[in-house]
C-alpha positions as CSV (number, residue, x, y, z in Angstrom):
1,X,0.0,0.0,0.0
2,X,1.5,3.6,0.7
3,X,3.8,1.9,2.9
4,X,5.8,1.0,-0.3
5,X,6.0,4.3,-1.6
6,X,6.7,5.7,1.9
7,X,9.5,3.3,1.6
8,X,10.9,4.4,-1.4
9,X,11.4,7.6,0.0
10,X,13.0,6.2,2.8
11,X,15.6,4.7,1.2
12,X,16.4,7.9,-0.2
13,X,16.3,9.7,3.4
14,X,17.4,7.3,5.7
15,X,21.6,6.5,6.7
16,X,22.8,3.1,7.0
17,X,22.1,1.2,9.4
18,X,24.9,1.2,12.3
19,X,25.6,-2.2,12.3
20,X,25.4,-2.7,8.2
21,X,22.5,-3.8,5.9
22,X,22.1,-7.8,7.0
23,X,21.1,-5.8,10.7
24,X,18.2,-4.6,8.7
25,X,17.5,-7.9,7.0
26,X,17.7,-9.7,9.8
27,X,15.6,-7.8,12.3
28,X,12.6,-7.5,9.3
29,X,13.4,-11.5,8.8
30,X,13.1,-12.3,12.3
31,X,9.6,-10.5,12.2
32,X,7.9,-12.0,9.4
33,X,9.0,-15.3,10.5
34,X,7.2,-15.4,13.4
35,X,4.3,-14.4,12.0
36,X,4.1,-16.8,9.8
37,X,5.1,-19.4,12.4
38,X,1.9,-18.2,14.5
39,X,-0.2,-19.0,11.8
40,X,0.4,-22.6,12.0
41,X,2.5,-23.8,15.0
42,X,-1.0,-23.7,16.8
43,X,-2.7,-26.6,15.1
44,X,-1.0,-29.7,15.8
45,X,-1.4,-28.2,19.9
46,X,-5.1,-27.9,19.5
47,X,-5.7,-31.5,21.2
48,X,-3.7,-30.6,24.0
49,X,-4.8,-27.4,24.8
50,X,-8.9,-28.6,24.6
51,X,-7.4,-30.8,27.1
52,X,-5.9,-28.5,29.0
53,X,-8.3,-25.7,28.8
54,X,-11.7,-27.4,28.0
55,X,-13.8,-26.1,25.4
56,X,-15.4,-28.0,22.1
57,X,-14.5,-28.0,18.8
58,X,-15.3,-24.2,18.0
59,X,-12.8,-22.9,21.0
60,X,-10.0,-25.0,19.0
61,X,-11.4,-23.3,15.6
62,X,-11.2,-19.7,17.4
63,X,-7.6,-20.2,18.9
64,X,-6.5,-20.3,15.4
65,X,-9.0,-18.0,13.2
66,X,-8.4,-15.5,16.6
67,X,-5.1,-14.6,15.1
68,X,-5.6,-15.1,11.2
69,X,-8.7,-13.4,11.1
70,X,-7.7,-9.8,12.9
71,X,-4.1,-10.2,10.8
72,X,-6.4,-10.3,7.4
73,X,-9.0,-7.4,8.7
74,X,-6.1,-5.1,9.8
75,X,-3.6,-5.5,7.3
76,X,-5.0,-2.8,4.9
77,X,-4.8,-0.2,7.2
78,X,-1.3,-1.3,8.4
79,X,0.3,0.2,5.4
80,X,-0.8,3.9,6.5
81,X,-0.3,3.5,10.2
82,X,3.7,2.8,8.9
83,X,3.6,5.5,6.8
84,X,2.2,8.1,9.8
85,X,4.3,6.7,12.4
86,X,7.4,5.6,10.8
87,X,8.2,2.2,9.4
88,X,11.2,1.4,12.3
89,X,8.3,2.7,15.1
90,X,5.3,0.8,13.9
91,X,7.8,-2.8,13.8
92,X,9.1,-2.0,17.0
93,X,5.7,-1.5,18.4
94,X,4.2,-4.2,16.4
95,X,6.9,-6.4,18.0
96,X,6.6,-5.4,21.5
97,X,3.0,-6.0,21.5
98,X,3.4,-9.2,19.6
99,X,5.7,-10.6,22.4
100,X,3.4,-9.3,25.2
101,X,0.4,-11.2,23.3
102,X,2.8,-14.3,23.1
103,X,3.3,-14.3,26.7
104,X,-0.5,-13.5,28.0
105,X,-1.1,-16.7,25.1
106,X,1.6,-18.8,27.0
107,X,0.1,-17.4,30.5
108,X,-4.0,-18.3,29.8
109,X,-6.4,-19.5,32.4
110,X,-8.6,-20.2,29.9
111,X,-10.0,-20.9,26.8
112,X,-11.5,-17.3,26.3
113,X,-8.3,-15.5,27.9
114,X,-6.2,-17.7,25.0
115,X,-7.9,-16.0,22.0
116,X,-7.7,-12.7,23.2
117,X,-4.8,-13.0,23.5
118,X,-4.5,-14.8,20.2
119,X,-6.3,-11.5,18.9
120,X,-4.4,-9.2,19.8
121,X,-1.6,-11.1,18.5
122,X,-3.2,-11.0,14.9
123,X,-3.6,-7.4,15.2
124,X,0.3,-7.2,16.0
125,X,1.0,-8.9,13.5
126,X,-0.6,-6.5,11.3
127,X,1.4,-3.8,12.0
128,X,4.6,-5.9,11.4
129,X,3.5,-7.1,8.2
130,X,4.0,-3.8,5.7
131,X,6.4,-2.2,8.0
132,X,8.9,-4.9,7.7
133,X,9.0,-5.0,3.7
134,X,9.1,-1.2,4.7
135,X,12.4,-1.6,6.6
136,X,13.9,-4.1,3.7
137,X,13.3,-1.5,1.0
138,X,14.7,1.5,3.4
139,X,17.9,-0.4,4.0
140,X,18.1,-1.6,0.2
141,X,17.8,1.4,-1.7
142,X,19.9,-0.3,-4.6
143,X,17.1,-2.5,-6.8
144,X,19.0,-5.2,-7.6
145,X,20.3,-5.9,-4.3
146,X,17.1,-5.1,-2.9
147,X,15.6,-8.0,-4.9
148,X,17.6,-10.3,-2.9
149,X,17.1,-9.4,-0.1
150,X,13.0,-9.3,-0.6
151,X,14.0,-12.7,-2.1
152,X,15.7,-14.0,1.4
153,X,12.8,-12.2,3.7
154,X,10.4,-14.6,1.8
155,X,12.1,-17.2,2.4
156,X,12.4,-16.6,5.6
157,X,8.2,-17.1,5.8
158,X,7.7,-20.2,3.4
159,X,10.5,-21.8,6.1
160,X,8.3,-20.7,8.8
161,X,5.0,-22.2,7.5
162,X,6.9,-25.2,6.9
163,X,8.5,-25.4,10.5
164,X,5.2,-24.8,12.0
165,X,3.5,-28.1,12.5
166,X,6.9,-29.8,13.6
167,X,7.9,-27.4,15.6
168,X,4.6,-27.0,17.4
169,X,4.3,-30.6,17.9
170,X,8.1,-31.0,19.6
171,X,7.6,-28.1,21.9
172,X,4.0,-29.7,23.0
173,X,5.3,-32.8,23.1
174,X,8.5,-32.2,25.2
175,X,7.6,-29.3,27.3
176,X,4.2,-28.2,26.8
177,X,1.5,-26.3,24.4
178,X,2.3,-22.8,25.9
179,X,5.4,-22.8,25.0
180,X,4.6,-22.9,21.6
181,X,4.2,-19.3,22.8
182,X,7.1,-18.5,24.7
183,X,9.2,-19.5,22.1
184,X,8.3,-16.2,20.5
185,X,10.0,-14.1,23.4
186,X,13.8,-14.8,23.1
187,X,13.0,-14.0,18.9
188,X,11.2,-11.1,19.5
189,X,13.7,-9.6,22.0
190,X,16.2,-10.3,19.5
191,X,15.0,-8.4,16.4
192,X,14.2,-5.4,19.0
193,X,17.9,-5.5,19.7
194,X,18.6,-6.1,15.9
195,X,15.9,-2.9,15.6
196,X,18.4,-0.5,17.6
197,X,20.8,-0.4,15.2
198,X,18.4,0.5,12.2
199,X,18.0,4.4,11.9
200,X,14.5,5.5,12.0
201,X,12.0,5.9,9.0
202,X,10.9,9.2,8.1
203,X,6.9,9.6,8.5
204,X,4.9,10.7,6.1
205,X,1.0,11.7,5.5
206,X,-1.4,9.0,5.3
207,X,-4.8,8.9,5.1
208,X,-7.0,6.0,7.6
209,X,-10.0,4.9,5.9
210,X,-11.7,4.3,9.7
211,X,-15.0,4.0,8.3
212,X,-13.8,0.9,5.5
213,X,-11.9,-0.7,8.5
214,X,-14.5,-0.8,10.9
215,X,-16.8,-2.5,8.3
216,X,-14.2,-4.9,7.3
217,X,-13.5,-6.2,10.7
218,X,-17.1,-6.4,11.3
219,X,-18.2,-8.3,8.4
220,X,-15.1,-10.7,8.9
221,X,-16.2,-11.3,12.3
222,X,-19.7,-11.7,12.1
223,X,-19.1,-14.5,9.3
224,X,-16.3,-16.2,10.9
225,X,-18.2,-16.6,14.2
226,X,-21.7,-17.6,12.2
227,X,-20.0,-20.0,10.3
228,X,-18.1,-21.9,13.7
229,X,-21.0,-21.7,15.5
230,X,-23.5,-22.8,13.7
231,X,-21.2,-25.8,12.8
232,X,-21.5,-26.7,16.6
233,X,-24.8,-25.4,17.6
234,X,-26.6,-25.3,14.0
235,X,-27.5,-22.5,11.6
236,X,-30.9,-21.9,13.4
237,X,-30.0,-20.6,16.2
238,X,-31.0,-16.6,16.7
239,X,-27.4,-15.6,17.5
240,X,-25.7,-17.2,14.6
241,X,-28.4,-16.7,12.0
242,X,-28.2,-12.1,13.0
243,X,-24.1,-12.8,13.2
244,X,-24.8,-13.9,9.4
245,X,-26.8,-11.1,8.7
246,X,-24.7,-8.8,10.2
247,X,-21.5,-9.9,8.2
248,X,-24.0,-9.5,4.7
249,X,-25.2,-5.3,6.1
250,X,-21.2,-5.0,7.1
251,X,-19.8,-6.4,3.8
252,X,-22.2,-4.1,2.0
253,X,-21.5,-1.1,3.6
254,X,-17.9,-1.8,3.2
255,X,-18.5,-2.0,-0.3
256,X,-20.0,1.3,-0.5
257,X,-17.3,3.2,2.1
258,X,-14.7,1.8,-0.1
259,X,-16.9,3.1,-4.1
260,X,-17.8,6.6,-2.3
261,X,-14.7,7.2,-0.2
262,X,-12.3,9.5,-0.8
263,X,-8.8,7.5,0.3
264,X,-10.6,3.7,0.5
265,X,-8.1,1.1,2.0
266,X,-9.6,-1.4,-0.8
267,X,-9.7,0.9,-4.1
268,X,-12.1,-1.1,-6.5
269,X,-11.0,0.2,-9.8
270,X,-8.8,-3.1,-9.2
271,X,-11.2,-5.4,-9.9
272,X,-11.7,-4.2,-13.5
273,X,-9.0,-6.3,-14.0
274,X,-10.0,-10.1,-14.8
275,X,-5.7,-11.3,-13.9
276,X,-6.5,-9.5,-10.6
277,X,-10.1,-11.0,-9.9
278,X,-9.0,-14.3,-10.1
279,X,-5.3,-13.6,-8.7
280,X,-6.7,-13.0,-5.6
281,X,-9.5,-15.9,-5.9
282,X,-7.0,-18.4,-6.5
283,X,-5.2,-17.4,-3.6
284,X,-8.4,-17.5,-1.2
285,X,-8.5,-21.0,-2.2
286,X,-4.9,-22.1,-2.1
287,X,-4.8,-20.9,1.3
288,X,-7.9,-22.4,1.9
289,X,-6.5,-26.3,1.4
290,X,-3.7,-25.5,2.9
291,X,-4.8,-24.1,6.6
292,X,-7.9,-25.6,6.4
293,X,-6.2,-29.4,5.2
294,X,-3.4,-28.8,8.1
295,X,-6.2,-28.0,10.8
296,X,-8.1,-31.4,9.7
297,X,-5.3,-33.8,9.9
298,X,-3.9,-32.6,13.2
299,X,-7.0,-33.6,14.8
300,X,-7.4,-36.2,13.0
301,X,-3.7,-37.9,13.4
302,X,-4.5,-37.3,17.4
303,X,-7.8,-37.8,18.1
304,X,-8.6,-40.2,15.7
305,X,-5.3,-42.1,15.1
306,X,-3.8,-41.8,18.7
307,X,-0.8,-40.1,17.2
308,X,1.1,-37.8,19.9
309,X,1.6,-34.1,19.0
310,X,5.3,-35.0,18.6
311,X,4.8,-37.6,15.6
312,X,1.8,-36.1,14.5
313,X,4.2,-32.8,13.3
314,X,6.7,-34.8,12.0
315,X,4.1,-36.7,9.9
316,X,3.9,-32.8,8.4
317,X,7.6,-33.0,7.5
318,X,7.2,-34.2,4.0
319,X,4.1,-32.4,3.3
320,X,6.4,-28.7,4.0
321,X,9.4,-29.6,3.7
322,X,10.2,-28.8,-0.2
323,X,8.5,-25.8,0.1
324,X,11.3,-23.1,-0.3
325,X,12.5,-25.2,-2.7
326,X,9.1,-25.3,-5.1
327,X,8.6,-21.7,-4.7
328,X,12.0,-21.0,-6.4
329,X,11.2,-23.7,-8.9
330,X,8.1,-22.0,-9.6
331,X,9.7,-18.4,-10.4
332,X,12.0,-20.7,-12.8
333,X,9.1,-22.2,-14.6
334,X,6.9,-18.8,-14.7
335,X,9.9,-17.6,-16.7
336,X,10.3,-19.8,-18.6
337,X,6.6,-20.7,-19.6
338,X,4.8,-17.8,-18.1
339,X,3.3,-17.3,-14.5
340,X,-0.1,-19.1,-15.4
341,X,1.7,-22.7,-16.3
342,X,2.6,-23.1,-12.7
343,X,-0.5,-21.3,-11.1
344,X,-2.8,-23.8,-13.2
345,X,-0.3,-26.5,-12.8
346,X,-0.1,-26.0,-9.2
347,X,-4.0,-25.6,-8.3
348,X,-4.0,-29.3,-10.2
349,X,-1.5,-30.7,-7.9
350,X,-3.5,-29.3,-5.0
351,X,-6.5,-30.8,-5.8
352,X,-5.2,-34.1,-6.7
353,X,-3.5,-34.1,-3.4
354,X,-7.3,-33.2,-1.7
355,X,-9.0,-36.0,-4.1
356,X,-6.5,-38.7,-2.7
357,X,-7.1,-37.9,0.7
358,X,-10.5,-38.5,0.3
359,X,-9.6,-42.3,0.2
360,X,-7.9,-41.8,4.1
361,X,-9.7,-44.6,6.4
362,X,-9.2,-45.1,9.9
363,X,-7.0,-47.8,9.3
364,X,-4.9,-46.3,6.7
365,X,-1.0,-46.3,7.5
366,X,-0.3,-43.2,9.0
367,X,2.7,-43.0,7.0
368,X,0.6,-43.2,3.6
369,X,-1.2,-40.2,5.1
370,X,2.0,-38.2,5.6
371,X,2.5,-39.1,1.9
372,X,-0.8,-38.0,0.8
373,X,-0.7,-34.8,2.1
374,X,2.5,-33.9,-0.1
375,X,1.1,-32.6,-3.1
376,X,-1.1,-30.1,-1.1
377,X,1.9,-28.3,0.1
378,X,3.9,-28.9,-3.2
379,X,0.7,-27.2,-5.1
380,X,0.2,-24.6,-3.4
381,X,4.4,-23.8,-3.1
382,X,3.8,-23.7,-6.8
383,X,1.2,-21.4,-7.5
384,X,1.6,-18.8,-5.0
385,X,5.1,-17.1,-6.4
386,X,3.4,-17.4,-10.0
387,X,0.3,-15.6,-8.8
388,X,2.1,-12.7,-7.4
389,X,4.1,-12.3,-10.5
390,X,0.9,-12.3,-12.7
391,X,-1.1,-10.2,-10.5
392,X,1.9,-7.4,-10.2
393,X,2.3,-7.2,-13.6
394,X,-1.5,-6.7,-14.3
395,X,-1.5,-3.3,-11.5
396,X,0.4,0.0,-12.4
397,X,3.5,0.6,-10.9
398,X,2.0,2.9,-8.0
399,X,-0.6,0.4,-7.3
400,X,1.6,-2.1,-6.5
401,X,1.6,-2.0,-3.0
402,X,-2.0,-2.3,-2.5
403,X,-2.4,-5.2,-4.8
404,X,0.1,-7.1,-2.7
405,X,-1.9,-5.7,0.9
406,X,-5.0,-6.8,-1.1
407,X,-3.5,-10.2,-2.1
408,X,-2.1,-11.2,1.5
409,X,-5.7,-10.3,2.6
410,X,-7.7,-12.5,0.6
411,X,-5.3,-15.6,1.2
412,X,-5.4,-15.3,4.9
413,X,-9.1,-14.6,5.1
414,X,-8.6,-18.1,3.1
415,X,-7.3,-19.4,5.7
416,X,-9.9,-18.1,8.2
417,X,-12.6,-19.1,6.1
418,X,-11.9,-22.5,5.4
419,X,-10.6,-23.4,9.7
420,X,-14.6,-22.5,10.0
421,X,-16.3,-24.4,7.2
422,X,-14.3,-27.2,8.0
423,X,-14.3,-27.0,11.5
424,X,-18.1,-26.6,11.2
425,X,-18.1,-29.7,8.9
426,X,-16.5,-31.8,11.4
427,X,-18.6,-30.8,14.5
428,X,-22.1,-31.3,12.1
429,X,-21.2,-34.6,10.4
430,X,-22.1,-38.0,11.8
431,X,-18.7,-39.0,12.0
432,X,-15.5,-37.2,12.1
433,X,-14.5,-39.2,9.0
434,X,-17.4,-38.1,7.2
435,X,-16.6,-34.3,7.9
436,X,-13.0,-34.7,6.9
437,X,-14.3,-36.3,3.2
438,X,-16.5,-33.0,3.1
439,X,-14.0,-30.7,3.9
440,X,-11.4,-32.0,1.6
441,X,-14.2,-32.6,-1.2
442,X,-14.9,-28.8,-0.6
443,X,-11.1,-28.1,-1.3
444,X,-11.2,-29.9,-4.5
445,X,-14.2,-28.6,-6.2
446,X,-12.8,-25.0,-5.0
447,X,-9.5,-25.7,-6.3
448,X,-11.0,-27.1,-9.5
449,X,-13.2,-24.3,-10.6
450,X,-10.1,-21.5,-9.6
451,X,-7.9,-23.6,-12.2
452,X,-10.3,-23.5,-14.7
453,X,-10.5,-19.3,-14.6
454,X,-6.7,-19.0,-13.9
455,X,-6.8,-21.4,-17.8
456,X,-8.3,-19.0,-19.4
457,X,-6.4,-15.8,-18.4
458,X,-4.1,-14.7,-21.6
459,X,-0.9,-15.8,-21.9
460,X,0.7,-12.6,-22.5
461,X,-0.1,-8.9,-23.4
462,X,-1.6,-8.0,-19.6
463,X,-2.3,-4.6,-19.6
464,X,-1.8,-2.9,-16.0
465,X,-5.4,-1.9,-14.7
466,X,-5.3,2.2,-14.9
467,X,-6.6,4.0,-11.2
């Protein structure tokens, strides 16, 4: 968003950094790893904590959408806070808060004081997101070396979603579920110190769209919580069926806040563009299988298969493991064929990946599970980088940084979205086995049908979308 252009002008402004430019990639690195860890090093503890805390199957389902969903709502406004505060000040206050979250996650009582905290967290994590690309540009200003280091920071989050499972399941396993938490602390104190030696970011004027954001959040909320709870306590019900109506009066004011407003956080000349339309569609729905597949199995590989939350990560090894690797294979193949080979390509892989798990029994080798759930990760580790590529290309240059925002946005609400349908599915199905077939069913029709309009984008000759 403007964050990027504020950026721009902070590489222009701003010294060096005292201790050298790897200080300023490595504090920005160190941030955006651990939110991407948080996103996912929560499932495979979800067993242990409903032990530990009580709750049903929509408490678990909030412990994770908690975070994702307040990271997706907020992150369009992020951009300007960053810009009106300073990229170095709104990291170092994202990260102070994020650790304080951490620690009131690690320190619960309960289920309800968990995803508060787990709120909060997401709306931390917010603030981090822009202002650390912020910081990488400000201490790049040369492009090409700037490219590499953009290149290392996402790295630096596709090895984070992959370490998630495992690493949640060893900490549960050896010391406990909260300090899947804690482990945030010594990080976060460590890019603070890292932050020091970074000079500060210049601020600059930015406009809030309050109106837009409070709509967003709203209409995000109001579906998220109709969709869990009427999963467990069925769509009849008074509270979830005005939640529901609320998030339909919400996503229509939105709408109109964002045609009639004068700086909207969402700008909807956008979405004249077809490349974008389905850009961010696809990645609704690759982050879709993915969260929504990695919430499924935990439970199942523990609650239905008896696995611990040790083995039950590792069985996530092979299914995350090549995904650094894929994504720079996929920026090989995008240019070499064009971005939309690998985007279709990958959605294919992803769904073939969904359609075999469908055959998952509860006696099949736990180890043939592990080996279904590969392509999932390989698909999506294929698609993504290609999508970004395609949608950048199809935005002008100025708009580039709100296509991203706007991109990030849709894939975690992805996320969100699917923890609660499937979630839902689970708690309204006769058997858990039953839900799971749903759920990853689901994931291949949605998965099917985004391939099929990613096929028939052009090949070439995208036109950026004029403002």
């Amino acid at each position: 968003m403007r964050s990027l252009q504020a950026s721009s002008i902070a590489s222009r402004t701003a010294g060096p950094a005292r201790g050298g430019v790897p200080v300023v990639l490595g504090a920005a690195l160190l941030g955006f790893f651990l939110i991407s860890l948080d996103a996912l090093i929560v499932t495979v503890a979800l067993p242990d904590i409903g032990r530990s805390l009580g709750g049903g199957m929509s408490g678990l389902q909030w412990v994770v959408d908690g975070y994702t969903l307040v990271f997706a709502a907020l992150m369009l406004s992020a951009g300007a806070v960053s810009d009106r505060i300073g990229a170095r000040r709104a990291y170092g206050g994202g990260l102070v808060l994020f650790a304080l979250a951490s620690a009131a996650c690690g320190l619960a009582p309960g289920l309800g004081a968990l995803v508060a905290a787990r709120l909060v967290q997401g709306g931390a994590a917010a603030l981090m997101m822009p202002a650390s690309l912020a910081l990488v540009r400000q201490g790049f200003p040369d492009q090409a070396k700037r490219a590499r280091a953009i290149a290392v920071w996402t790295v630096g989050g596709a090895v984070a979603v992959a370490a998630g499972p495992v690493l949640g399941g060893a900490l549960t396993a050896s010391v406990g579920w909260r300090w899947i938490f804690f482990v945030n602390l010594p990080a976060g104190l460590l890019a603070l110190a890292l932050l020091t030696r970074v000079p500060t970011s210049p601020r600059l004027p930015a406009r809030l769209d309050t109106a837009g954001q409070i709509t967003a959040v709203a209409a995000m909320g109001a579906l998220t919580y109709g969709v869990i709870e009427g999963g467990e306590k069925g769509v009849g019900r008074p509270l979830v069926v005005v939640s529901l109506l609320v998030a339909v009066v919400a996503a229509g004011l939105f709408l109109a806040t964002q045609a009639r407003g004068a700086h909207p956080m969402l700008p909807l000349p956008l979405f004249r563009s077809r490349v974008v339309a389905v850009s961010l569609v696809v990645g609704f729905m690759l982050n879709a299988t993915y969260y929504g597949g990695v919430f499924v199995f935990s439970l199942y590989l523990q609650q239905q298969r008896g696995q611990s939350a040790l083995h039950a990560g590792m069985l996530f090894i092979p299914m995350t493991a090549l995904v650094a690797v894929v994504n720079l294979a996929s920026a090989k193949l995008a240019a070499r064929f064009g971005p939309r080979v690998p985007m279709v390509a990958g959605q294919l892989v992803g769904a073939a990946g969904s359609l075999a798990l469908l055959t998952v029994s509860p006696h099949t080798h736990v180890g043939t599970v592990a080996a279904l759930m590969v392509p999932v990760g390989l698909g999506g580790a294929l698609a993504v980088p290609a999508l970004t590529a395609l949608l950048l290309d199809a935005v002008p240059a100025d708009r580039a940084g709100t296509a991203s925002a706007v991109l990030n946005t849709a894939r975690q609400v992805g996320g969100a979205i699917a923890v609660a349908i499937f979630g839902a599915l689970l708690a309204g199905a006769d058997t858990f086995l039953s839900g799971m077939r749903w759920s990853m069913l689901l994931a291949v029709a949605g998965l099917l049908l985004t391939a099929g309009a990613a096929a028939t984008l052009p090949r070439a000759g995208l036109r950026p979308t004029e403002p």
